[in-house]
NUMILO-258223 format. One record per residue: residue number from 1; x, y negated, z negated of N, C-alpha, C in turn. Coordinates in nm, 3 decimals, padded with zeros to 5 digits. Each point is the difference from the previous one (the first is absolute). Example, Ala and Ser with C-alpha at 12.3 -4.5 7.8 and 13.67 -1.06 7.14 Angstrom:
# NUMILO-258223
R  seq      n.X      n.Y      n.Z     ca.X     ca.Y     ca.Z      c.X      c.Y      c.Z
R    1   01.319   00.569  -00.780  -00.089  -00.119   00.000   00.090  -00.120   00.000
R    2  -00.035  -00.105   00.072   00.082  -00.119  -00.006  -00.077  -00.109  -00.073
# end
This chain:
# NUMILO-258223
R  seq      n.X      n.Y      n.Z     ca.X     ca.Y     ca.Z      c.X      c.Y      c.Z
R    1  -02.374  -00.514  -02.976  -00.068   00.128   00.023   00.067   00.074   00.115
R    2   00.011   00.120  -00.010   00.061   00.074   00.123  -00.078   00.045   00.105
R    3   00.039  -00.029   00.053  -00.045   00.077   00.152  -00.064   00.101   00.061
R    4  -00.129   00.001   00.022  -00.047   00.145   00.039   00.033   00.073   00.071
R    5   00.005   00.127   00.039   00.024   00.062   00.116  -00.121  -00.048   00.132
R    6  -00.129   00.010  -00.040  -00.104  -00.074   00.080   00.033  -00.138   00.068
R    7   00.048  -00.059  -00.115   00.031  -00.186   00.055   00.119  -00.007   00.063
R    8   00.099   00.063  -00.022   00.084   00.007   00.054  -00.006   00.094   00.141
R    9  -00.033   00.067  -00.026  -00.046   00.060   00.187  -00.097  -00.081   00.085
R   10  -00.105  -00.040  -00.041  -00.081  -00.126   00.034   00.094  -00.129   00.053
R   11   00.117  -00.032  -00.067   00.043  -00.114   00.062   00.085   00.013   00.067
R   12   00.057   00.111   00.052   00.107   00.047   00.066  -00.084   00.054   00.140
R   13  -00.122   00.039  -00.020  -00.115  -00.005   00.147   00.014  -00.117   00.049
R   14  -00.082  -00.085  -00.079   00.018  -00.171   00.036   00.090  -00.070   00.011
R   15   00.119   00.045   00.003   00.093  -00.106   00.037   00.069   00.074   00.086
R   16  -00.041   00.172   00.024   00.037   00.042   00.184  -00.080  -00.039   00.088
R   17  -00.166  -00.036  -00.056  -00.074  -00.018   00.098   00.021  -00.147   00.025
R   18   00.061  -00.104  -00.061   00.040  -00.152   00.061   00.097   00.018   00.074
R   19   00.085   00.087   00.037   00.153  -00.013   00.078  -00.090  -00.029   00.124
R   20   00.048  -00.062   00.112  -00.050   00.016   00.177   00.031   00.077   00.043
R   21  -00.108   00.096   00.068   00.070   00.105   00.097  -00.007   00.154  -00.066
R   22  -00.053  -00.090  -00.139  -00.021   00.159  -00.073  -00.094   00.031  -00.017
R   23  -00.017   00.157   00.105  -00.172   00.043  -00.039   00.054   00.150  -00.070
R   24  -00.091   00.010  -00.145   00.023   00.105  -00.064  -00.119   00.099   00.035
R   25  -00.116  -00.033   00.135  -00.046   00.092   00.011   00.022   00.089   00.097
R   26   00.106  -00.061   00.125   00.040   00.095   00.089   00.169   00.052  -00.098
R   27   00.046  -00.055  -00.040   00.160   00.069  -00.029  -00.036  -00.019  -00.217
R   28  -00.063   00.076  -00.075  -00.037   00.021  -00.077   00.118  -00.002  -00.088
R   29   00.011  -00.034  -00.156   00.120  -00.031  -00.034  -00.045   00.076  -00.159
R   30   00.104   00.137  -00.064  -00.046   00.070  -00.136   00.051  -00.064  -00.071
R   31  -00.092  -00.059  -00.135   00.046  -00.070  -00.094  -00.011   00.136  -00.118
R   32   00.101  -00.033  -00.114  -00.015   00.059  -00.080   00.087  -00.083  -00.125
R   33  -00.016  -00.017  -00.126   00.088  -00.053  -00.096  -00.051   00.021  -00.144
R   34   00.135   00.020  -00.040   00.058   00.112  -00.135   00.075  -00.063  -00.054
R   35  -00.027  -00.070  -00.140   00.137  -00.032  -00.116   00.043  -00.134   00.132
R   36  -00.008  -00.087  -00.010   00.019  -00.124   00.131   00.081   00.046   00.122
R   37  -00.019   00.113   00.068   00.057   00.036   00.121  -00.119   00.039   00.094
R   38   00.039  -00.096   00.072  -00.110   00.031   00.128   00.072   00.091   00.122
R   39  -00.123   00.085   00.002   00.056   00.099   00.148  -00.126  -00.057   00.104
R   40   00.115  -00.004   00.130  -00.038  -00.038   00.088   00.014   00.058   00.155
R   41  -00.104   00.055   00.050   00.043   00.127   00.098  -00.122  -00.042   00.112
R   42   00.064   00.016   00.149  -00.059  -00.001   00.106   00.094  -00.037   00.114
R   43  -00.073  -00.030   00.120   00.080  -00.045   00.098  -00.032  -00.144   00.048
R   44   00.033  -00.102   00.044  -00.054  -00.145   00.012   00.137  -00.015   00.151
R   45  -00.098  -00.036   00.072   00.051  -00.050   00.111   00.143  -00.047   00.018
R   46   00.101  -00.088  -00.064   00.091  -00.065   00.029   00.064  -00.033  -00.143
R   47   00.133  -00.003   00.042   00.139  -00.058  -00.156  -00.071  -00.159  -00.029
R   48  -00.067  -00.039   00.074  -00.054  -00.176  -00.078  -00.106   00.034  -00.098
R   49  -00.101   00.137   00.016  -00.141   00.033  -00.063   00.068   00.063  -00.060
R   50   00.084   00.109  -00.010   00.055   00.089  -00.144   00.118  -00.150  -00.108
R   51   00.065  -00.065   00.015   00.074  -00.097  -00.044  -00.102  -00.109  -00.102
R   52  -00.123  -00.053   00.094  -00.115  -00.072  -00.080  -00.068   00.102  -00.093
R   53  -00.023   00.117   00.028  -00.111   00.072  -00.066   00.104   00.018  -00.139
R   54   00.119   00.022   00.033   00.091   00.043  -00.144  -00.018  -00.142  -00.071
R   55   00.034  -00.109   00.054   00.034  -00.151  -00.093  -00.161  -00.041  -00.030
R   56  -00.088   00.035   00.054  -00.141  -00.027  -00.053  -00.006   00.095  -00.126
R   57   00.029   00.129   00.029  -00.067   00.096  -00.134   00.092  -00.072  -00.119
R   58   00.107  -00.039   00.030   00.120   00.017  -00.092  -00.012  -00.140  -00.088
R   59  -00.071  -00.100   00.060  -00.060  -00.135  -00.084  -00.084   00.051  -00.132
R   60  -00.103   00.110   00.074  -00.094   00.014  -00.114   00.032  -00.007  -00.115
R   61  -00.087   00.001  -00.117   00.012  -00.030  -00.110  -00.010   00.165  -00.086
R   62   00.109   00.037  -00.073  -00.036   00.108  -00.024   00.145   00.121   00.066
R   63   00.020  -00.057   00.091   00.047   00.066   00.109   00.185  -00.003   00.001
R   64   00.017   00.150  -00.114   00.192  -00.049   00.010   00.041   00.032   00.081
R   65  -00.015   00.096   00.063   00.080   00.118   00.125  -00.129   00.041   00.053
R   66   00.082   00.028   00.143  -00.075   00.058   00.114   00.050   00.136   00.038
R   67  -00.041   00.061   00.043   00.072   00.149   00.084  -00.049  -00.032   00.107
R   68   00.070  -00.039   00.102  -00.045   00.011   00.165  -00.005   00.102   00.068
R   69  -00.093   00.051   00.025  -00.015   00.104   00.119  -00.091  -00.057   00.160
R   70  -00.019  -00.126  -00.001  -00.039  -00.043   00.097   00.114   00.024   00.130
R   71  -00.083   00.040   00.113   00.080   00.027   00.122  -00.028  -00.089   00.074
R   72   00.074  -00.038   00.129  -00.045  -00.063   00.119  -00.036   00.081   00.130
R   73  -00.113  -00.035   00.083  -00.008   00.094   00.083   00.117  -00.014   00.096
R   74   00.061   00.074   00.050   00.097   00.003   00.096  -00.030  -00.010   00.100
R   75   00.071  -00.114   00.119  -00.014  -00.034   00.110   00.007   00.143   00.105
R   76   00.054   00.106  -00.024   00.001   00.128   00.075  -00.014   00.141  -00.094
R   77  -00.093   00.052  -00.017   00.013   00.136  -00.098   00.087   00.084   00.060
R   78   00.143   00.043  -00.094   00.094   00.072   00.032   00.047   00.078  -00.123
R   79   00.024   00.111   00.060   00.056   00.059  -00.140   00.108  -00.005  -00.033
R   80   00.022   00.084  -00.159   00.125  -00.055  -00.074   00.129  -00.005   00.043
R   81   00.050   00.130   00.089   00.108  -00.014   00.085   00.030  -00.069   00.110
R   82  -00.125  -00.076   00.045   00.043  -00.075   00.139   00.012  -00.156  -00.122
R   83  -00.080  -00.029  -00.071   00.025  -00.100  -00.066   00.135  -00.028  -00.046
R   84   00.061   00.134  -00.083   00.133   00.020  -00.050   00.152  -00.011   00.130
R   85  -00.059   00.050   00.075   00.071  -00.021   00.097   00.033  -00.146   00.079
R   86  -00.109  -00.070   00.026  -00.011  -00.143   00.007   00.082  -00.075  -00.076
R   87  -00.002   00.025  -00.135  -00.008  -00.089  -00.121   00.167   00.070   00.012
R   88   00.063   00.085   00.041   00.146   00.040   00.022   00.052  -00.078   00.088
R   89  -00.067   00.023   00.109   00.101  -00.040   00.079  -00.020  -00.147   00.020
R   90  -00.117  -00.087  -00.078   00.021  -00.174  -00.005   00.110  -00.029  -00.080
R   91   00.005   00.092  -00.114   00.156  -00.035  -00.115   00.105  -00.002   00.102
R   92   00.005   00.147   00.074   00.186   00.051   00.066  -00.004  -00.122   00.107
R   93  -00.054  -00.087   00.028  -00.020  -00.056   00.112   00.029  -00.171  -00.030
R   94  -00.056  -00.044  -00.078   00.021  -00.134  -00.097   00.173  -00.046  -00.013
R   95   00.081  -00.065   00.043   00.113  -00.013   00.017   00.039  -00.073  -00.175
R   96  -00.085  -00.054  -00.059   00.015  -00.051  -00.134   00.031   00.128  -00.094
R   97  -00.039   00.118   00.017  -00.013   00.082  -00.051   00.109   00.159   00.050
R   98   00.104  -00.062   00.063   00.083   00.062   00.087   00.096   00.072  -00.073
R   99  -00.002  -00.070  -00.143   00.108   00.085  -00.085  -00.025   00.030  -00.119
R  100  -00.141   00.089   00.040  -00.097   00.044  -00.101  -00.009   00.120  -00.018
R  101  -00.003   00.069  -00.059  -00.042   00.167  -00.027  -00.149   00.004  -00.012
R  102  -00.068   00.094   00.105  -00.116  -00.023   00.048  -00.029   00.180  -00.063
R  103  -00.123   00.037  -00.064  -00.042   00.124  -00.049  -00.182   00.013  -00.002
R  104  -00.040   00.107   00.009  -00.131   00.051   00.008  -00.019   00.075  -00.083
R  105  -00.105   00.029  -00.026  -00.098   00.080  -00.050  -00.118   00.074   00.094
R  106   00.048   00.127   00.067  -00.105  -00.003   00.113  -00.051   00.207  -00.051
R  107  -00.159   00.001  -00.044  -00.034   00.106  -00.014   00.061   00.064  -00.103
R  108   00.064  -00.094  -00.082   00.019   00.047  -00.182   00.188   00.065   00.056
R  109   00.057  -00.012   00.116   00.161  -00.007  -00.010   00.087  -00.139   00.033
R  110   00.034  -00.015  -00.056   00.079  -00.122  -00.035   00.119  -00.004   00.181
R  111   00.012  -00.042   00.054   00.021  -00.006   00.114   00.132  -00.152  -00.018
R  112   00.102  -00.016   00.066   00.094  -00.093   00.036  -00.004  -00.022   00.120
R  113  -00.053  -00.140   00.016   00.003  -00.075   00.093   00.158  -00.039   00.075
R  114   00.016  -00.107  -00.099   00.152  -00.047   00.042   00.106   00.009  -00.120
R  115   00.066   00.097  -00.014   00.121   00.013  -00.062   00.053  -00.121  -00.047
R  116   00.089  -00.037  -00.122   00.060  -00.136  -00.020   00.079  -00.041   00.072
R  117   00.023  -00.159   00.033   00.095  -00.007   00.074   00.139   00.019  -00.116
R  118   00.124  -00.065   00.025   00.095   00.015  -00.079  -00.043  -00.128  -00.097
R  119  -00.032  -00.117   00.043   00.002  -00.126  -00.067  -00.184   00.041  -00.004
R  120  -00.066   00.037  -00.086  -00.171  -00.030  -00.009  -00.016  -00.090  -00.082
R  121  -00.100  -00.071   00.041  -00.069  -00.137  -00.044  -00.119   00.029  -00.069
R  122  -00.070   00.092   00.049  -00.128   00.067  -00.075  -00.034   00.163   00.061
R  123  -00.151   00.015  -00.072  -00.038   00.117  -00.001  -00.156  -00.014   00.017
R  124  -00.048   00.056   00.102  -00.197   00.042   00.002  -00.026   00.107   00.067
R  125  -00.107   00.021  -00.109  -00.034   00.141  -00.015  -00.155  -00.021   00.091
R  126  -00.052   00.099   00.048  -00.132  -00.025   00.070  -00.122   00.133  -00.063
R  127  -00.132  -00.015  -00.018  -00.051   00.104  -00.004  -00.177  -00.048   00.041
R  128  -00.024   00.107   00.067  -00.145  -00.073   00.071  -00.101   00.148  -00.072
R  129  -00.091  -00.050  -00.086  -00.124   00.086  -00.004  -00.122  -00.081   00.010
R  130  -00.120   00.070   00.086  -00.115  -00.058   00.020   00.018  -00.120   00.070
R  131   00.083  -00.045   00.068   00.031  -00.133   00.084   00.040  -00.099  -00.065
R  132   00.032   00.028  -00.113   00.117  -00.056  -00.123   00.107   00.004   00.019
R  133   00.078  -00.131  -00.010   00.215  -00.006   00.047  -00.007  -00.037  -00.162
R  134   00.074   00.093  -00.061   00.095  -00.031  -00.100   00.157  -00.037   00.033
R  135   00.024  -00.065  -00.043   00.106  -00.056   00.024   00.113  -00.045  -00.142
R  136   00.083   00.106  -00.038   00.104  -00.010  -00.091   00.160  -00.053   00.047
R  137   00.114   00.012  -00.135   00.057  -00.048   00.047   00.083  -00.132  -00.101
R  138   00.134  -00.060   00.088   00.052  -00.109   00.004   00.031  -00.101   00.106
R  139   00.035  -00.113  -00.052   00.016  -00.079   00.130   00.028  -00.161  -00.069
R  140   00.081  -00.069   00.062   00.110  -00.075  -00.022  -00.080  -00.126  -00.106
R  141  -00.102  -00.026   00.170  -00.073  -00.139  -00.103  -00.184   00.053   00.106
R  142  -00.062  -00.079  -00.074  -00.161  -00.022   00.000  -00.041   00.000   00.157
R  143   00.066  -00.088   00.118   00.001   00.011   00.100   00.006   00.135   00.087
R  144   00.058   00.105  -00.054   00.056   00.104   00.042  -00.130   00.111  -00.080
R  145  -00.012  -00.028  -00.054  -00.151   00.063  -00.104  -00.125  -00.025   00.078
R  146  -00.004  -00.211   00.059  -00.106  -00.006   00.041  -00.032   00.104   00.155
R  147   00.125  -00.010   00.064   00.014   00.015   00.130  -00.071   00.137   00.012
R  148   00.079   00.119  -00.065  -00.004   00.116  -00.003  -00.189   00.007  -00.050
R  149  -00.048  -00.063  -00.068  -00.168   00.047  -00.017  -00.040  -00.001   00.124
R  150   00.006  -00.183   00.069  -00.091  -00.028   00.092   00.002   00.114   00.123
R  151   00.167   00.038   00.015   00.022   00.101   00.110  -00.151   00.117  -00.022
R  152   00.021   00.025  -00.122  -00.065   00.124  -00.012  -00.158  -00.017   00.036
R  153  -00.059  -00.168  -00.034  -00.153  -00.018   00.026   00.040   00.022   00.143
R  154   00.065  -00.067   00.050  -00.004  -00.048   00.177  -00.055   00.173   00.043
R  155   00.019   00.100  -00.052  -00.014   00.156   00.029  -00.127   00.017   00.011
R  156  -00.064   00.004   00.123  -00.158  -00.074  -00.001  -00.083   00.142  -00.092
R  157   00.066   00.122   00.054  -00.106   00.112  -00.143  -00.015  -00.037  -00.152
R  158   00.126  -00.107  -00.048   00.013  -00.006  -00.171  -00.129  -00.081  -00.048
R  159  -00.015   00.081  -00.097  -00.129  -00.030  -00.012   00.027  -00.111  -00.203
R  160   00.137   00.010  -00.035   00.034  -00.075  -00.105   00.144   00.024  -00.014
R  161   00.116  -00.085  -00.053   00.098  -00.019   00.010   00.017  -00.016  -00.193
R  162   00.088   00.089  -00.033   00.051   00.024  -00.144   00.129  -00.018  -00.003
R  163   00.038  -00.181  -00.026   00.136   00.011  -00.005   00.062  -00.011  -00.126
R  164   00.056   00.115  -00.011   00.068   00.036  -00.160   00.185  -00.070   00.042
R  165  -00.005  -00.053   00.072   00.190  -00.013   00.072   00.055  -00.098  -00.147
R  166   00.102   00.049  -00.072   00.088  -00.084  -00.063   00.083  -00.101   00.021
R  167  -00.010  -00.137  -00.064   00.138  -00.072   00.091   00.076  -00.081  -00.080
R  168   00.126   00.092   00.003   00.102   00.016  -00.080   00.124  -00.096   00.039
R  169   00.041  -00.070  -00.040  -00.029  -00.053  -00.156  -00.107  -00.067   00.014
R  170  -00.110   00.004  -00.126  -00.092  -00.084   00.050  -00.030  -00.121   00.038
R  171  -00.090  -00.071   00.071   00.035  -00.104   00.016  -00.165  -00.109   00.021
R  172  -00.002  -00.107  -00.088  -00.100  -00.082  -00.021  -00.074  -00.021   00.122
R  173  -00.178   00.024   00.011  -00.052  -00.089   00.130  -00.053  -00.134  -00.054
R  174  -00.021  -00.010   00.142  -00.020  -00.158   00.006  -00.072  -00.019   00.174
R  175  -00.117  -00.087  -00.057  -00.036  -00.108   00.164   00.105   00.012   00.094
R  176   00.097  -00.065  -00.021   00.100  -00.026   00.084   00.105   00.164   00.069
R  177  -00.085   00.069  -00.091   00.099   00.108   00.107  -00.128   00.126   00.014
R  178  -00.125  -00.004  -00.017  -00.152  -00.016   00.089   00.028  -00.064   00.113
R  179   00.031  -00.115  -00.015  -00.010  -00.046   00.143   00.087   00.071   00.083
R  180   00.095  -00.010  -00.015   00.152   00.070   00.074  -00.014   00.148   00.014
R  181  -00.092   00.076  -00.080  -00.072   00.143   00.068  -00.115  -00.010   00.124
R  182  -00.052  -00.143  -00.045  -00.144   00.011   00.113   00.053  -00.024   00.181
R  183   00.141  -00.111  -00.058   00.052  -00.080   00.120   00.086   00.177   00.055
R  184   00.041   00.087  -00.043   00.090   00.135   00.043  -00.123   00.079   00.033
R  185  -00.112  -00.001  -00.058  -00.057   00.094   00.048  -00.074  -00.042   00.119
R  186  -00.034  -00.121   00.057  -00.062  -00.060   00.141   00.047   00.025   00.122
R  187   00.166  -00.011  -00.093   00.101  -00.012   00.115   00.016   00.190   00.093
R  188  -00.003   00.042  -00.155  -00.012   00.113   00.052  -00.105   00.098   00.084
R  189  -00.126  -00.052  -00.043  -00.053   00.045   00.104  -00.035  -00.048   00.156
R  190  -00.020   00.091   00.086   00.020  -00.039   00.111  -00.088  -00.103   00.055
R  191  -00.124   00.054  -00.008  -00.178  -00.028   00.008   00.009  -00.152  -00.062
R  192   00.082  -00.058  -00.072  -00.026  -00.139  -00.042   00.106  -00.086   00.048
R  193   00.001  -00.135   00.034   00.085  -00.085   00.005   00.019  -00.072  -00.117
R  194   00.066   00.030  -00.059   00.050  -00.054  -00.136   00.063  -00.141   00.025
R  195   00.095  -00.058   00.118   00.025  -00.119   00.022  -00.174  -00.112   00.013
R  196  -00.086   00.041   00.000  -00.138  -00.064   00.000  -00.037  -00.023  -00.136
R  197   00.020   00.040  -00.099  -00.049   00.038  -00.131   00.081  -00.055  -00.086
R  198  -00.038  -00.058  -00.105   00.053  -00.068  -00.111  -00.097   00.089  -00.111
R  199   00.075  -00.027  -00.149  -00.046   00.057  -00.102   00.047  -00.061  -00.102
R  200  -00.111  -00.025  -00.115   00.055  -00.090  -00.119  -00.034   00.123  -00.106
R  201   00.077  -00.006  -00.097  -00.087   00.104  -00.154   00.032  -00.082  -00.101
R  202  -00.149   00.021  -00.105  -00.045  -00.063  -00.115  -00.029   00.091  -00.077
R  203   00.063   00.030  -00.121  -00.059   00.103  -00.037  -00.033   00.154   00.019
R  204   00.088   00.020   00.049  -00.007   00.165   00.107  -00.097  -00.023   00.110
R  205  -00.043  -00.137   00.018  -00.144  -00.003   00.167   00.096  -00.058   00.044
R  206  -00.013   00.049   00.150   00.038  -00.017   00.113  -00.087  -00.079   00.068
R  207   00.039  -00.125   00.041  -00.113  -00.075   00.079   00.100   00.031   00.192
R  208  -00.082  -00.015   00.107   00.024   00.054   00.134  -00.004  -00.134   00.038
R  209   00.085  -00.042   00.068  -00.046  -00.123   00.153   00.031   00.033   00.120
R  210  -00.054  -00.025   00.103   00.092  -00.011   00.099  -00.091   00.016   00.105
R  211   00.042   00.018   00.151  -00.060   00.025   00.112   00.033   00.153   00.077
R  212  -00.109   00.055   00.019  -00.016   00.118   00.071  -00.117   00.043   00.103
R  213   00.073   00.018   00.079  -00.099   00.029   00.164  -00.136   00.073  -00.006
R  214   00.017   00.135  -00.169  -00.097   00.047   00.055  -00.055   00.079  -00.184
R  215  -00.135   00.001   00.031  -00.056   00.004  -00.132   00.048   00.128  -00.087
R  216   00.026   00.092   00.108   00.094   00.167  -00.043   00.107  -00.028  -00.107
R  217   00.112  -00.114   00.100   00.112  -00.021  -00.051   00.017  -00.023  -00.168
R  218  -00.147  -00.127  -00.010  -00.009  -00.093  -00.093  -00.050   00.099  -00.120
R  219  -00.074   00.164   00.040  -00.022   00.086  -00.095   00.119   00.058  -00.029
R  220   00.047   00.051   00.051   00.158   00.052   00.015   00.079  -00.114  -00.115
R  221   00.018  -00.081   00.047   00.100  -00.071  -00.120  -00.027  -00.005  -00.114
R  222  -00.131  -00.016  -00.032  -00.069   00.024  -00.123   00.012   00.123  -00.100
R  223  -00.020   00.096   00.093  -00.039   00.104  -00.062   00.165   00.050  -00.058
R  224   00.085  -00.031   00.101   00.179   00.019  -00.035   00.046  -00.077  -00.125
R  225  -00.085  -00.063  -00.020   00.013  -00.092  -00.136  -00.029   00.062  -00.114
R  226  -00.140   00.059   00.022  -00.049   00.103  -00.132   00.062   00.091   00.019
R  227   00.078   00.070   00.054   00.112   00.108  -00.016   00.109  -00.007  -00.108
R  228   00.004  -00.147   00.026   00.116  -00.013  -00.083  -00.005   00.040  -00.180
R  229   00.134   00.004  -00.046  -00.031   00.083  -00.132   00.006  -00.145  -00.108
R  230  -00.122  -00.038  -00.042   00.036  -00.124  -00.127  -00.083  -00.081   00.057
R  231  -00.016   00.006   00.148  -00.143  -00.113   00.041  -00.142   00.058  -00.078
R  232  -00.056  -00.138  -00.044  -00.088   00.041  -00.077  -00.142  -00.054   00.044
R  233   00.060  -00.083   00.144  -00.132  -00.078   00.070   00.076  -00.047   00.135
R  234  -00.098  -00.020   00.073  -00.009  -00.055   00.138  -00.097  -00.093   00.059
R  235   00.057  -00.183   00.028  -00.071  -00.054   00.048   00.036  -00.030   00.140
R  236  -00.076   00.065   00.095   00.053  -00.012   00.122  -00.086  -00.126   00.090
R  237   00.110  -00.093   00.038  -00.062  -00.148   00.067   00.049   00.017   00.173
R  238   00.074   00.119   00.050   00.007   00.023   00.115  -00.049  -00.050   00.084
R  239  -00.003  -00.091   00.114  -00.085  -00.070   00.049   00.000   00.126   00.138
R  240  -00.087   00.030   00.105  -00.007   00.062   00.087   00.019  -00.118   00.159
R  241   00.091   00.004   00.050   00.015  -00.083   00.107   00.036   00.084   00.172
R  242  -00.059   00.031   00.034   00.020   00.078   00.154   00.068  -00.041   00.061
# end
């Protein structure tokens, strides 16, 4: 028997209202679903609550495709040009990304960042509406794809990260090079000691170990995890040690 639109919105309540941490009566979440596509629209606190809320709806029964319009609230409300601007100058700045042709989209004119070098390795394009980073484009391998999103969350106004980046030639993921994005992206940020931290992946989850001074940090590493593009979970065992 197929699927109601009723039962099927019914179980897609109930299995947002089991996630932890998720209250749908302060950050309210629009369900709607048509022909097995569920639309899904609101704002939810954090990339761990928009990441669960997608892999919960997306179990349902009934349920082929999603349209995400869920946002995250942003750690600083900023608008589109200071966002765009951010989200510029983390690319021109990234030394991995040094022999890249860097381009915008700012106020509907197409804008050049960084000219090609003679030898280019890739190409990203940037465009921010409503506290949205789109992010187009090429780029060598998956690492260079992952890097370039997280830059754009780290942009505390982005309020969702759309990475459309190509990576040419393509090239297979795998656990093993999850991990090797989670271990580049720790390193890279400042706020974490990544020499403290170990990381295993099963399955696109990321499990966390390690020791850290302070409970901030231990959110911080976490949350740099759900940034990443292909993580599909986070078990964080961080121990907090002063």
């Amino acid at each position: 028997m197929a699927a109601t639109t009723e039962n099927v919105l019914g179980a897609v309540r109930s299995a947002l209202q089991s996630i932890p941490h998720m209250d749908l009566h302060a950050c309210p979440i629009a369900l709607s679903f048509a022909d097995g596509v569920l639309t899904m629209e609101g704002e939810v606190p954090n990339i761990a609550l928009k990441k669960l809320a997608l892999e919960r709806a997306a179990a349902i029964r009934g349920v082929t495709g999603i349209v995400d319009r869920l946002r995250c609230a942003p750690a600083a409300r900023m608008g589109d040009v200071e966002i765009s601007n951010q989200v510029r100058d983390a690319l021109l700045q990234e030394p991995a990304f040094a022999d890249f042709a860097i381009a915008r989209t700012l106020k509907g004119q197409e804008e050049v960042v960084r000219t090609p070098p003679a030898t280019v390795r890739g190409s990203i394009s940037l465009e921010v509406e409503d506290g949205v980073v789109t992010l187009n484009g090429y780029v060598p391998g998956l690492d260079d794809k992952r890097l370039a999103g997280v830059l754009a969350w780290w942009v505390p106004g982005s309020r969702d990260v759309i990475n459309g980046i190509v990576v040419e030639p393509p090239e297979e993921d795998s656990d093993d090079k999850i991990a090797d994005a989670v271990r580049l992206v720790l390193e890279k940020d400042p706020l974490v000691n990544a020499s403290q931290i170990r990381c295993g992946v099963r399955r696109s989850v990321v499990t966390l170990t390690g020791l850290v001074p302070t409970e901030s940090e231990r959110e911080m590493a976490e949350f740099d995890v759900w940034y990443i593009f292909g993580v599909d979970g986070v078990v964080n065992k961080i121990q907090v040690h002063p």
